[in-house]
C-alpha positions in Angstrom: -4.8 19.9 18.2 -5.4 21.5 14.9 -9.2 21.2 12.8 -7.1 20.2 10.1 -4.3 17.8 9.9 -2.2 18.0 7.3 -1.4 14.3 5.8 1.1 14.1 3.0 2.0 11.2 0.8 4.7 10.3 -1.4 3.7 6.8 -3.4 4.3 5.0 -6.4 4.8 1.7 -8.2 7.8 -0.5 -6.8 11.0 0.6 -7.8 10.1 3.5 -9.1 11.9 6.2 -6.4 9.5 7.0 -4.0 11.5 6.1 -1.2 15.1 7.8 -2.0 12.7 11.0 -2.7 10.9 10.2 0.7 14.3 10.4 2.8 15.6 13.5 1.1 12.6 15.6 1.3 11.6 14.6 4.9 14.9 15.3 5.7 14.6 18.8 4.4 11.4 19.6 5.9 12.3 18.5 9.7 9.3 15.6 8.3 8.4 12.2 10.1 8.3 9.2 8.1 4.8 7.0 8.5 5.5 3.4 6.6 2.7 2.5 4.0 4.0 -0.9 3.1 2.0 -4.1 4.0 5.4 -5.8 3.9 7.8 -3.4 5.9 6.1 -3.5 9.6 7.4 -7.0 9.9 11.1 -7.6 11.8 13.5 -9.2 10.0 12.2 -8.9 6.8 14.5 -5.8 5.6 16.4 -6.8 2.2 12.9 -8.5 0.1 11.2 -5.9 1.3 13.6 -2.7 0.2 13.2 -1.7 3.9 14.9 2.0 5.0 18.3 1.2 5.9 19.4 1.9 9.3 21.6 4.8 8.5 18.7 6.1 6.6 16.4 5.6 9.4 19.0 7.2 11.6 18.8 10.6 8.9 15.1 11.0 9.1 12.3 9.3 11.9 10.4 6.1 10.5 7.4 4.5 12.2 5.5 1.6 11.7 8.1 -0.1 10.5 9.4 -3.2 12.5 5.6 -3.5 14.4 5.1 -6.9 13.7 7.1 -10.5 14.2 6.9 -12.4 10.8 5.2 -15.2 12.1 2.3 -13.1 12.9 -0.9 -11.5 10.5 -1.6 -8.2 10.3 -4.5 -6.6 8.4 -5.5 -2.9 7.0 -8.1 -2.7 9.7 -5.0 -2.8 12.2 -3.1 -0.5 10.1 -5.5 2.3 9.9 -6.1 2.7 14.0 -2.1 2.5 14.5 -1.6 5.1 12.2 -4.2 7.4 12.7 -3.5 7.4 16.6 0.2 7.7 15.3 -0.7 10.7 13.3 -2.3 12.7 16.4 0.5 12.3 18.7 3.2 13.4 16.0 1.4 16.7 15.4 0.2 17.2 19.3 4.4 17.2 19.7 4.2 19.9 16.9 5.5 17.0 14.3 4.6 16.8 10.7 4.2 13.6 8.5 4.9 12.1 5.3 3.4 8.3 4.4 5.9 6.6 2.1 4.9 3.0 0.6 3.1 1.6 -2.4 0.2 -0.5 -0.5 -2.9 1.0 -2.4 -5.7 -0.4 0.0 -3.9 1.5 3.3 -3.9 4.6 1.5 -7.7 4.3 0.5 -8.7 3.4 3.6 -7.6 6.9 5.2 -8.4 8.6 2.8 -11.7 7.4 1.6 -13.8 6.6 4.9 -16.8 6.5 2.5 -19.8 7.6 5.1 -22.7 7.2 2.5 -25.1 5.6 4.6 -24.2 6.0 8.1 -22.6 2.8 7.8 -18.7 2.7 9.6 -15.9 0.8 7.1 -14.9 -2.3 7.2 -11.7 -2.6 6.4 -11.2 -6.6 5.8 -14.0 -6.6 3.8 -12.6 -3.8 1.7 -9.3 -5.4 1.3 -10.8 -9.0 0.6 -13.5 -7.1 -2.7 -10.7 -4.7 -3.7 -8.4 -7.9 -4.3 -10.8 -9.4 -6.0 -11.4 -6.6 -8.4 -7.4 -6.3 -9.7 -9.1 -8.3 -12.7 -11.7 -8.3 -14.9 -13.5 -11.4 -14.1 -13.3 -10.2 -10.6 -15.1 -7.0 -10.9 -17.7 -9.1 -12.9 -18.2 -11.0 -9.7 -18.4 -8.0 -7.6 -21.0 -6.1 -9.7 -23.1 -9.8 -9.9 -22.7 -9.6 -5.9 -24.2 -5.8 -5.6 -26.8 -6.6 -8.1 -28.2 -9.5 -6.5 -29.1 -7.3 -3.1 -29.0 -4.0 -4.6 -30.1 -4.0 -8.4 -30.9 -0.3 -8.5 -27.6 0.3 -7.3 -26.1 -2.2 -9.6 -27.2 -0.6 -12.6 -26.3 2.9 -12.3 -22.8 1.7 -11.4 -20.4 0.9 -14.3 -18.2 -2.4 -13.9 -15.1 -0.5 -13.5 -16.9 2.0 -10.6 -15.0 -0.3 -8.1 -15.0 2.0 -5.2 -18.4 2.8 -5.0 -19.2 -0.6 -5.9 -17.2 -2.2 -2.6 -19.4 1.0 -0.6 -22.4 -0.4 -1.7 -21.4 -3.9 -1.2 -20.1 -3.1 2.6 -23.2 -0.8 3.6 -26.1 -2.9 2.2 -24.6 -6.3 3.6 -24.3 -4.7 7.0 -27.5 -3.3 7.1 -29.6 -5.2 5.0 -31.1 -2.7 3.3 -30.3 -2.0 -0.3 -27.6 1.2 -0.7 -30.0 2.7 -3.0 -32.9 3.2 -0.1 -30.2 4.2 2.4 -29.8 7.8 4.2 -26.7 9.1 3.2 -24.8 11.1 5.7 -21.0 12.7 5.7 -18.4 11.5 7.6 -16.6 13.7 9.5 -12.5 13.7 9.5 -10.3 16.1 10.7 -7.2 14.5 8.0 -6.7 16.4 4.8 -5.0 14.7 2.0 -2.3 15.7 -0.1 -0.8 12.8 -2.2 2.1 12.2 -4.7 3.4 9.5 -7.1 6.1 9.1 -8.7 5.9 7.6 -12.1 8.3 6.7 -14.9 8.8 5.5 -18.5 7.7 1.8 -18.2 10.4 0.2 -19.6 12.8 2.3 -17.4 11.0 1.0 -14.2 10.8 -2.5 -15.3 14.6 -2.1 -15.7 15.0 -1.4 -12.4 13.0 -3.4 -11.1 15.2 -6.5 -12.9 18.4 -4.3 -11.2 16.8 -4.2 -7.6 15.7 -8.0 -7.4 19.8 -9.0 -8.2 20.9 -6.2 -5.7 18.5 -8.1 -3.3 19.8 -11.4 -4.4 23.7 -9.8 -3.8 22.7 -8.5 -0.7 21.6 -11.7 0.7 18.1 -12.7 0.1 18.5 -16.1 0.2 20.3 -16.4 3.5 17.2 -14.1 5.0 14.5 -16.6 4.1 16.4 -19.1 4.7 16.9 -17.7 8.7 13.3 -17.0 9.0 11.9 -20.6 8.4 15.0 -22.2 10.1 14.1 -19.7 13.3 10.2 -21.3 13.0 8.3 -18.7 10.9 5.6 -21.2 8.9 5.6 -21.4 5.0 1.9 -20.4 5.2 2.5 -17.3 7.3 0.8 -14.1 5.7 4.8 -12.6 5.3 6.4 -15.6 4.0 3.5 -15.3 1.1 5.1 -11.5 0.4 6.8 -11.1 -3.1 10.3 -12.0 -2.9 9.7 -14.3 0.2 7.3 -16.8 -1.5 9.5 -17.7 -4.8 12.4 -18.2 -2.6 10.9 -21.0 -0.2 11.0 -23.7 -3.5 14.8 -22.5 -4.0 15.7 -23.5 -0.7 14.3 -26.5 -0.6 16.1 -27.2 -3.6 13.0 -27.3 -6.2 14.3 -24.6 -8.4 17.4 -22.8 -8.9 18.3 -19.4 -7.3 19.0 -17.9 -10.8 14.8 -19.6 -11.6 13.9 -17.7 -8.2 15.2 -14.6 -9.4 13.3 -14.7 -12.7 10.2 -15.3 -10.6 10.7 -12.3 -8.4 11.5 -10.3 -11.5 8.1 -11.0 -13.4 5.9 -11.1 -10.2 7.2 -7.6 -9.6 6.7 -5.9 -13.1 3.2 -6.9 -12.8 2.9 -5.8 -9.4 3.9 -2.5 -10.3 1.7 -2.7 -13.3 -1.3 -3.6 -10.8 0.5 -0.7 -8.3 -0.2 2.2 -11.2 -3.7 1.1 -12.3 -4.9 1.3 -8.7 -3.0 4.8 -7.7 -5.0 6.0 -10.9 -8.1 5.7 -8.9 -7.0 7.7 -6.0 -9.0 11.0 -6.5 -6.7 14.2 -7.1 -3.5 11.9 -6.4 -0.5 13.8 -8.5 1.9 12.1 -10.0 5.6 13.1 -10.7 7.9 11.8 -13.2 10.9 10.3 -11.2 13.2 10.8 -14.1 12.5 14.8 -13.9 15.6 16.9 -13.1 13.2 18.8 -10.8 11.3 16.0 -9.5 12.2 16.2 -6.0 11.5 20.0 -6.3 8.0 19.6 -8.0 7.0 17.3 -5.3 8.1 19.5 -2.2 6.4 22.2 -3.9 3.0 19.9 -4.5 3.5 18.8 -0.5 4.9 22.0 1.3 
């Protein structure tokens, strides 16, 4: 096993290429494909998620995808043991890997184990404050939190610091000791990061966004929610909550119109994306690609090879 693992990522907003890239370079390269998508380890939930078709999965390896039934949960502190034990055993067989998906808070939990203080991660707690911080008011509340326990910390921090903010957070609430007065130690990882987005003009992904949610709609969206909660997966179920999956449950029970449903899926993923892109812009020396390039595809194997 090598000192150094080699971990590359292609990411991006929804819609906005990653994916077709993802195939076509992995291909190339004799890569493995690692899943990054909160949505896509669940069976049966292929067309609302945009999952890898099976002739494309037949072209190039995928993992963690299909890991999970729909009815169950599944968390980033699951996520980042499966695919870090995923990522040893590819390279011991001489493999190499490439993470394709847009779920922000996997990435930044590889990449960013954050050992100030001596303190491990926690995961949950990192997915339940970085949720909270997608808007203002929320980062409000999370610098109020850190300053009440740690105001030294607080104040050095600005409000839009919101990874080091959630460190301090997590490490002073498990210790008890104010992140200002801790001992701050490196932690040690043999990954090394190397990570891409695509980007485009925004009103060119919003475009396809509107395009992908009718393909979905032509490929049979309604008739796949409609077989998961007639085959028992609950309403409440962490999946059925996904984008695409939760504005279709009022449709079929005949509370809105499909053509309404569509809208819905429409808006809720152009501020997705939107939400997608301000986090990615956090991601320390992350590179991003414009999708809409000539050479794109040749820019990013140059950036990951």
């Amino acid at each position: 096993m090598p000192d150094r693992i080699i971990c590359r990522v292609l990411t991006g907003p929804t819609a906005s290429g990653k994916s077709g890239f993802a195939i076509e370079l992995a291909a190339q390269m004799g890569w493995d494909i690692l899943c990054m998508d909160s949505m896509q380890i669940y069976r049966r939930m292929d067309i609302g998620t945009a999952k890898p078709t099976a002739a494309e999965q037949q072209l190039v390896p995928h993992h963690l995808l299909d890991i999970r039934n729909p009815e169950e949960s599944f968390s980033v502190s699951e996520y980042v043991p499966e695919a870090e034990s995923l990522i040893r055993k590819l390279v011991h067989t001489g493999k190499n890997v490439l993470f394709v998906g847009g779920t922000g808070l996997y990435l930044q939990a590889m990449m960013m184990p954050m050992g100030m203080g001596n303190v491990p991660a926690n995961p949950a707690l990192r997915e339940e404050l970085n949720l909270l911080a997608l808007s203002e008011e929320g980062k409000r509340i999370l610098h109020a939190r850190l300053e009440k326990n740690d105001p030294d910390t607080a104040a050095k921090l600005p409000l839009n610091d919101v990874r080091r903010t959630i460190r301090a957070i997590e490490v002073t609430e498990a210790t008890g000791i104010p992140f200002s007065r801790q001992e701050n130690r490196p932690v040690h990882s043999p990954f090394e990061w190397r990570v891409v987005s695509t980007i485009m003009d925004r009103s060119i992904l919003y475009d396809r966004i509107n395009r992908r949610v009718d393909q979905m709609f032509h490929d049979g969206l309604e008739a796949e929610v409609r077989s998961l909660l007639s085959d028992g997966v609950p309403e409440t179920a962490q999946s059925m909550n996904a984008l695409g999956y939760k504005e279709m449950i009022p449709c079929i029970h005949g509370l809105i119109t499909a053509g309404q449903a569509a809208d819905a899926i429409r808006t809720g993923s152009r501020h997705y994306a939107k939400r997608q892109i301000t986090f990615l812009k956090r991601i320390p020396d992350i590179r991003f690609v414009d999708a809409g390039d000539p050479g794109a595809l040749s820019r990013i194997r140059q950036i990951l090879a």
